[in-house]
N, C-alpha and C positions, 0 to 999 in steps of 0.2 A: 073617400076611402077612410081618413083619420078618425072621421065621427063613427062608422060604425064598430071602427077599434076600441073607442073611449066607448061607446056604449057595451060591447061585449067584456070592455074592462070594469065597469060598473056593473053588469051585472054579474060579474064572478065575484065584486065583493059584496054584493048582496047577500046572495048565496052566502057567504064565507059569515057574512056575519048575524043569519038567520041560523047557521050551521051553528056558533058560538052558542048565541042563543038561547037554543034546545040545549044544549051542554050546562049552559048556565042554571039555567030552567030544572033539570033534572040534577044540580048536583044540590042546588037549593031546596030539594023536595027531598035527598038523601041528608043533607043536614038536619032537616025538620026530625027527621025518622031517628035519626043519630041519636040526639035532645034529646027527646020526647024517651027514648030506653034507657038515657042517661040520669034522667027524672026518675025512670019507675026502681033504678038500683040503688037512687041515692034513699026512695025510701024505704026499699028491700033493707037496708045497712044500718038507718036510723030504727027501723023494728028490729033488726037483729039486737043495737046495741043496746035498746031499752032491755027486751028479753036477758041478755047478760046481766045489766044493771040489778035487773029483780031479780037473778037467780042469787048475783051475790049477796044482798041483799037478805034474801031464803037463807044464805048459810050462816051469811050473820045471828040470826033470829033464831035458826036449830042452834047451833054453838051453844048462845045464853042460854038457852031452856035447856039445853040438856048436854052440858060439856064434855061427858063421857062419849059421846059417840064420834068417831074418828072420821073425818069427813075431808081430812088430806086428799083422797084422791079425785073427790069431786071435786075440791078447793084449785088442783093441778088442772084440772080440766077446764075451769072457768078463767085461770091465767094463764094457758095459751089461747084458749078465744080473744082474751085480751090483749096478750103480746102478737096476736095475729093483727089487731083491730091497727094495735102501737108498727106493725111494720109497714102498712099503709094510711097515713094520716091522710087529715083531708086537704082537700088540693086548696091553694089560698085564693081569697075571692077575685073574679076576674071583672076586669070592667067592662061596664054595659057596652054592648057592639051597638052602631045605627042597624034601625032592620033592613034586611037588603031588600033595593025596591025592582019589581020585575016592570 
């Protein structure tokens, strides 16, 4: 009678740890997904910041050639895109993770 106890106990943790498993499995496939959107915004924000870069840039360039034209409120506009960019710096490097192995 004991053996088929210890086998029905082995195989609930079987189960239990095939159930883990699939958990495991699927939350390793939502991290991949995680990443991989985290990548495409890190270069969504590095094209943003070049674009600013050149707009300021632009206004530097009108300014000299032509200092009569008042360009204040575009000037305001490209520093709050900046002090937007300044209230979220970038996050500090992390260190490399082992890759998780299935």
């Amino acid at each position: 009678m004991r053996f088929w106890k210890i086998l029905f106990n082995l195989g609930r943790i079987h189960e239990g740890l095939a159930r883990i498993e699939r958990a495991q499995s699927h939350l390793t496939r939502k991290v991949g997904l995680i990443m991989a959107k985290q990548d495409e915004i890190n270069n969504l924000v590095t094209r943003i910041d070049v674009a600013v870069s050149g707009i300021r840039s632009d206004i530097e360039a009108i300014k000299a050639e032509h200092p009569e034209v008042d360009l204040s409120a575009l000037e305001a506009r490209v520093a709050g895109l900046e002090g937007l960019d300044a209230e979220y710096p970038a996050a500090p490097p992390q260190e490399p993770t082992e890759p998780v192995q299935e």
